[in-house]
C-alpha positions in Angstrom: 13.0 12.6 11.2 11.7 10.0 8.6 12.5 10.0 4.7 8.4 10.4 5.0 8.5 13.5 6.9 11.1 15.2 5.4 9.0 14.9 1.9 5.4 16.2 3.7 7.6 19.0 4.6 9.0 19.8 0.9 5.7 19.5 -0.6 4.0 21.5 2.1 6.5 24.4 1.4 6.0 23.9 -2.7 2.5 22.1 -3.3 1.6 25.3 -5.5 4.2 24.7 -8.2 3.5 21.2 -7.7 0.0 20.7 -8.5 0.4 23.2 -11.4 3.2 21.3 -13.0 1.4 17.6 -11.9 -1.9 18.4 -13.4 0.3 20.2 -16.8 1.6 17.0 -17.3 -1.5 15.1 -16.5 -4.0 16.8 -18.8 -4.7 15.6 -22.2 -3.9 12.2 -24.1 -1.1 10.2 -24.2 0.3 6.9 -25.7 2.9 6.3 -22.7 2.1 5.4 -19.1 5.2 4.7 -16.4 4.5 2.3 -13.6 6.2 1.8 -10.1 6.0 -0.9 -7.6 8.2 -2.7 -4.7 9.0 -5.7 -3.6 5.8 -6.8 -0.9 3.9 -10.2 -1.4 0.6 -8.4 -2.7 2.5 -6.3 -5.8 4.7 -9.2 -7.1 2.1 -10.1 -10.0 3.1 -6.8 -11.4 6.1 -7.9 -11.1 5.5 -11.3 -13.4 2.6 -9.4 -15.5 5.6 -6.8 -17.1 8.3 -9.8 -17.4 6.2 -12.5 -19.3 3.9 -10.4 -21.5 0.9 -9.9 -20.1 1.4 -6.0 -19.1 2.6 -5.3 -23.2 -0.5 -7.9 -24.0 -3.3 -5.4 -22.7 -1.3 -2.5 -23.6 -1.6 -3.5 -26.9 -5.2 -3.8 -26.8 -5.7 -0.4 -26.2 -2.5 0.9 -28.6 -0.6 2.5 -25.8 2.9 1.5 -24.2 3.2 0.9 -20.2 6.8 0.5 -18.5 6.4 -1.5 -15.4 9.5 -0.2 -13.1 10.8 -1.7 -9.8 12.2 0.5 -7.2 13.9 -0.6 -4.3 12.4 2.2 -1.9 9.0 2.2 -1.2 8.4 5.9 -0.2 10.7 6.7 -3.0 8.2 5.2 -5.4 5.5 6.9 -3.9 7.4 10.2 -3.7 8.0 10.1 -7.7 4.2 9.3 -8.2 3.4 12.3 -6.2 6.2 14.4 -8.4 4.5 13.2 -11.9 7.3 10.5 -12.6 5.1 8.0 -12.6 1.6 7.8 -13.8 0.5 4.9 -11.1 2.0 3.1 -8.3 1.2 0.7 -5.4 0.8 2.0 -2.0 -0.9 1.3 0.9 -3.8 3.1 1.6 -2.2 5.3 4.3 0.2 6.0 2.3 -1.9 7.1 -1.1 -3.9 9.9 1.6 -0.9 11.0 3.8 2.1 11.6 0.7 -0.2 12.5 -2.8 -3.5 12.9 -1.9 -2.5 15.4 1.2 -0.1 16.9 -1.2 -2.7 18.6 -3.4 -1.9 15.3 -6.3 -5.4 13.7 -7.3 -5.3 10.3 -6.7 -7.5 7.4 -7.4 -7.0 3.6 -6.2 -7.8 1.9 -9.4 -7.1 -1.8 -8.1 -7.5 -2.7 -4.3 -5.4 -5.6 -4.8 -5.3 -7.4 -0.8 -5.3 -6.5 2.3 -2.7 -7.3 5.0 -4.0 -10.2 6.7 -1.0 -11.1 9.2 1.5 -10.1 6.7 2.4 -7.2 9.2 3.2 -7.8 13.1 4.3 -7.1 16.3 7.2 -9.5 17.6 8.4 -9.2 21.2 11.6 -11.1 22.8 10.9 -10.4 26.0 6.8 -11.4 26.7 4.2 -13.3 25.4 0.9 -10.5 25.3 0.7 -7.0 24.2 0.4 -6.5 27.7 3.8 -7.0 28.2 5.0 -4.6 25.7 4.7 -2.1 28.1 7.4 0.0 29.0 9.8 -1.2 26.3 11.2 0.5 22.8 9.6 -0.6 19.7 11.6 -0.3 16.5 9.0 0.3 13.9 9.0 2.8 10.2 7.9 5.7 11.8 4.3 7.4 10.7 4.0 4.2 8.3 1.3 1.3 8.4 3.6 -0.1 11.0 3.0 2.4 13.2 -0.8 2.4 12.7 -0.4 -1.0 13.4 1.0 -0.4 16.6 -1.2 2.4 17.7 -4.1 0.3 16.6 -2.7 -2.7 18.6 -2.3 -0.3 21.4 -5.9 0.9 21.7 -7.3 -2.4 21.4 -5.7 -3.2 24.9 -6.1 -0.6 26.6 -2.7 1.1 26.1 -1.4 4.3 24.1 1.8 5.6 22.9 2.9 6.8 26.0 3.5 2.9 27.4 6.2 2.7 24.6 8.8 4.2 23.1 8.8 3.9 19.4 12.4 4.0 18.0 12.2 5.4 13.9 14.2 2.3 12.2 14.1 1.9 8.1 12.8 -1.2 6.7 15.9 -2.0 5.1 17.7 -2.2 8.7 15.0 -3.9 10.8 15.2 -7.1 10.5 19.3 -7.1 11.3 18.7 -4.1 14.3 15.7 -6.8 15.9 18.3 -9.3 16.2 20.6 -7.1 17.9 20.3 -8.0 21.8 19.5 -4.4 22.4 16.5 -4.2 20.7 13.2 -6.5 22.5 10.0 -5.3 20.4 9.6 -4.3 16.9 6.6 -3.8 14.4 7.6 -5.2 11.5 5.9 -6.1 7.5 6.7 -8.9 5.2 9.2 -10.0 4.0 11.5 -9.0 7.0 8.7 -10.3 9.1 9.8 -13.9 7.7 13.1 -13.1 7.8 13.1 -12.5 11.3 11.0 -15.6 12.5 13.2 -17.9 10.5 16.2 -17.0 12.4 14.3 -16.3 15.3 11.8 -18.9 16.3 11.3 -18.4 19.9 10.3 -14.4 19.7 6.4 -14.2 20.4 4.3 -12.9 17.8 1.9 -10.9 20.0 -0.1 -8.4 17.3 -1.0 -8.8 13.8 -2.8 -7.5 11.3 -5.3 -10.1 10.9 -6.6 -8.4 14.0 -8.0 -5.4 12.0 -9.0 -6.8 8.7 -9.1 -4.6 6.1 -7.3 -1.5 7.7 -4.0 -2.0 5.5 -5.3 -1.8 2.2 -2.1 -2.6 -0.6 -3.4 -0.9 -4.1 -2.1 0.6 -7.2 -2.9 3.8 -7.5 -3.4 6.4 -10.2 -3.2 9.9 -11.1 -7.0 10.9 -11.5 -5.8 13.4 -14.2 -4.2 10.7 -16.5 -6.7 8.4 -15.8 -9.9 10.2 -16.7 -8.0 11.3 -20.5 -7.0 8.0 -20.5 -8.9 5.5 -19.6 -7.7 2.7 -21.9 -4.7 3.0 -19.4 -6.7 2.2 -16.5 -8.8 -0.5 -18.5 -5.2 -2.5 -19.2 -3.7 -2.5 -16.0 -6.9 -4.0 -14.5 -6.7 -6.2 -17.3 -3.4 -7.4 -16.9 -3.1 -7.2 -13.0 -6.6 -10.1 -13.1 -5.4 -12.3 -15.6 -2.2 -12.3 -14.1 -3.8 -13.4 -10.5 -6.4 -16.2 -12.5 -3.0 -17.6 -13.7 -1.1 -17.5 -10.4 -4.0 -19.1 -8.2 -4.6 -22.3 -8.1 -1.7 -26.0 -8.1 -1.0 -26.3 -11.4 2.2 -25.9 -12.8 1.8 -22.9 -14.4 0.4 -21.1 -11.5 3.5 -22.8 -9.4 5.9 -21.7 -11.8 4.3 -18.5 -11.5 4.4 -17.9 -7.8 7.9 -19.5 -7.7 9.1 -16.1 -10.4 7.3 -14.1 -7.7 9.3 -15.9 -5.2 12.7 -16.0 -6.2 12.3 -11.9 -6.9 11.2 -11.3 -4.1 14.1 -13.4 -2.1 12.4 -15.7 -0.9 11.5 -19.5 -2.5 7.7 -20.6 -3.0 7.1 -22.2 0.2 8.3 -19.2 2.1 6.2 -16.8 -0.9 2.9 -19.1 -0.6 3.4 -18.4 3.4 3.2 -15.2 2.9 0.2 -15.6 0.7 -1.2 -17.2 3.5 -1.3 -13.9 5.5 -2.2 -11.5 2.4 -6.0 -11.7 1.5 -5.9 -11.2 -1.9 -8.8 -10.4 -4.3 -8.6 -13.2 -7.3 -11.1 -12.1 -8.8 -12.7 -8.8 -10.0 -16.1 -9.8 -8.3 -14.1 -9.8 -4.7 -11.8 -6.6 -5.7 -15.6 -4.6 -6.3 -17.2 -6.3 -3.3 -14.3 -5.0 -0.9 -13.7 -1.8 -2.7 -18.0 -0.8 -2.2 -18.6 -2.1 0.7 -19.5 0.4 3.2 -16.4 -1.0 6.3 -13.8 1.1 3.6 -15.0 4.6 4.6 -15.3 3.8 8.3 -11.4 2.3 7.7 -10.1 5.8 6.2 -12.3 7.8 8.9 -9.8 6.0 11.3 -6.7 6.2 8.9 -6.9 10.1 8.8 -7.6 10.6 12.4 -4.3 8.9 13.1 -2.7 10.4 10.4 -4.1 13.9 11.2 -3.2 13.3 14.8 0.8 12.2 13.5 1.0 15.8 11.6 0.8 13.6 8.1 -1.9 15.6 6.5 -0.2 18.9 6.3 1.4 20.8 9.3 -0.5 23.7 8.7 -4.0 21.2 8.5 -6.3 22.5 10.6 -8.3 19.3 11.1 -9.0 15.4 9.6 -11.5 16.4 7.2 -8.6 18.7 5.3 -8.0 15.8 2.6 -11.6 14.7 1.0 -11.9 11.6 -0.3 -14.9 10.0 -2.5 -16.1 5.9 -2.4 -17.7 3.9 -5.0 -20.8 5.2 -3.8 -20.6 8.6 -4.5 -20.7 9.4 -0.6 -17.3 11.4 0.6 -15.4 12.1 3.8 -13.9 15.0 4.9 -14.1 18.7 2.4 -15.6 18.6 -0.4 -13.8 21.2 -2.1 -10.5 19.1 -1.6 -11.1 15.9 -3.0 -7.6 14.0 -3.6 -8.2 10.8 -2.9 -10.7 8.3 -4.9 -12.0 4.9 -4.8 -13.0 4.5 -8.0 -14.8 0.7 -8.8 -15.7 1.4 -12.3 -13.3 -0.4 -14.4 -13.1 -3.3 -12.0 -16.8 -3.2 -12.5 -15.7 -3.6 -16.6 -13.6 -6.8 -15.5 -16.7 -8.3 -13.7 -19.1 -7.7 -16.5 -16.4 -8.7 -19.1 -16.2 -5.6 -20.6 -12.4 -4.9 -21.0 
């Protein structure tokens, strides 16, 4: 049983005493706002913004105080969020609707920052296709994007789950257990996906996520309690996060020296970190974040993000069907019930960013 698992099952068996004490904490003003990320191509900016001054730059705009923190585990991040630790953190979009938004905790993405554009694949030592994948073991993060991935890679060729055998295997031990000779086929995300293909140049790259654009949306999210009484706290970090990606893009030196910081903390130097870049389609700008985050495609993505999720058991073992978790898009238009909306795309401070309004 996944980390992941394991904490849908706590907070189905206390999400009563957890939304009370969430939304106690929530309510009302404050002057301090806590901040997680991890180490993933798409959330490095954060990264830079907190250690060169741009984060306490728009902070102090709006005379309020945000800690940028790094974890080292991803679910662990998003596990804190969901406890009220934090008051935002990036997550994937799976992720935001199957841990705090299933949960009973609010959640709005304030920022869809990229989307995974190759940066998470399907690598296979023994074949060349999908087709071939048939029959084998694939070590993968069960019930995470990976495993979307594979489902989704799945479908598309006219295969299912039960041509595989997925093998649960933590990100932190993929990369070394895929170049073990007992393991053939793994779905794996950046940066172990470089990793691996650095040391292992013959193994075929047969899926990627290029192949559904769109569907594995990185984002910071935030708790929709602390951003509506605070909404200078959602006006800074959109602040900070796009200055920090108009100073990164581009060949000058200062968006190399840049990208080379975001680079070296993430383990990698800044060819290897503009590689990845290559495979992340990141917004630049505020006028591409709002484009992506209204455009109609993002509710028919989550339609097919909580049937798989629903069908995996990750909205709730007691839910009694996909539309358990609402959710509400830029548009006003929602999915799922009404009466249980958790999870929000919410374009309005981006919207500030475009019109120059921060």
């Amino acid at each position: 049983m996944t980390f992941a698992k394991r904490l849908f099952q706590l907070f189905a068996a206390s999400a009563a005493t957890l939304c009370l004490s969430v939304s106690a904490s929530a309510a009302g003003q404050k002057d301090n706002f806590q901040v997680a990320w991890s180490i993933y191509s798409g959330w490095m900016p954060w990264g830079y913004a907190a250690e060169h001054g741009i984060i306490d730059k728009w902070a102090d705009k709006y005379g309020i105080s945000i800690e940028v923190v790094q974890l080292n585990d991803y679910i662990e991040s998003i596990n804190q969020f969901s406890a009220g630790t934090y008051d935002a953190c990036g997550m994937t979009n799976m992720d935001a609707l199957t841990i705090p938004a299933a949960s009973g905790v609010d959640t709005t993405g304030l920022i869809l920052g990229d989307y995974s554009n190759g940066n998470d694949a399907i690598l296979l030592k023994k074949g060349s296709s999908m087709a071939d994948i048939r029959g084998q073991q694939v070590n993968l993060v069960e019930l995470s994007v990976s495993h979307y991935l594979l489902a989704r890679a799945l479908d598309m060729n006219a295969m299912s789950e039960r041509d595989v055998k997925v093998m649960n295997t933590s990100d932190a031990d993929i990369a070394a257990a895929f170049m073990t000779p007992g393991v053939t086929a793994a779905a794996v995300w950046n940066p172990q996906l470089s990793m691996i293909k650095a040391q292992m140049p013959e193994v075929a790259e047969v899926f990627d996520s290029s192949q559904i654009p769109g569907e594995i949306i990185d984002m910071m999210a935030v708790n929709t309690a602390v951003l509506e009484a605070n909404p200078a706290f959602g006006k800074a970090l959109v602040g900070a996060w796009f200055e920090t990606l108009e100073l990164m893009s581009g060949d000058s030196d200062e968006a190399r020296a840049a990208r080379t910081y975001m680079a070296e903390q993430s383990g990698t130097d800044l060819a290897g970190y503009d590689e990845q870049l290559t495979r992340t389609k990141m917004f630049y700008t505020p006028a591409s974040a709002l484009e992506f985050a209204a455009a109609p495609d993002l509710r028919t993505t989550m339609e097919r993000v909580r049937d798989f999720s629903f069908d995996k058991g990750l909205l709730g073992d007691g839910a009694p069907d996909a539309d358990v978790v609402g959710m509400q898009f830029a548009d006003g238009s929602t999915l799922g019930d009404t009466d249980n909306i958790k999870l929000r795309f919410d374009t309005r401070y981006v919207e500030m960013a475009v019109n120059g309004d921060l």
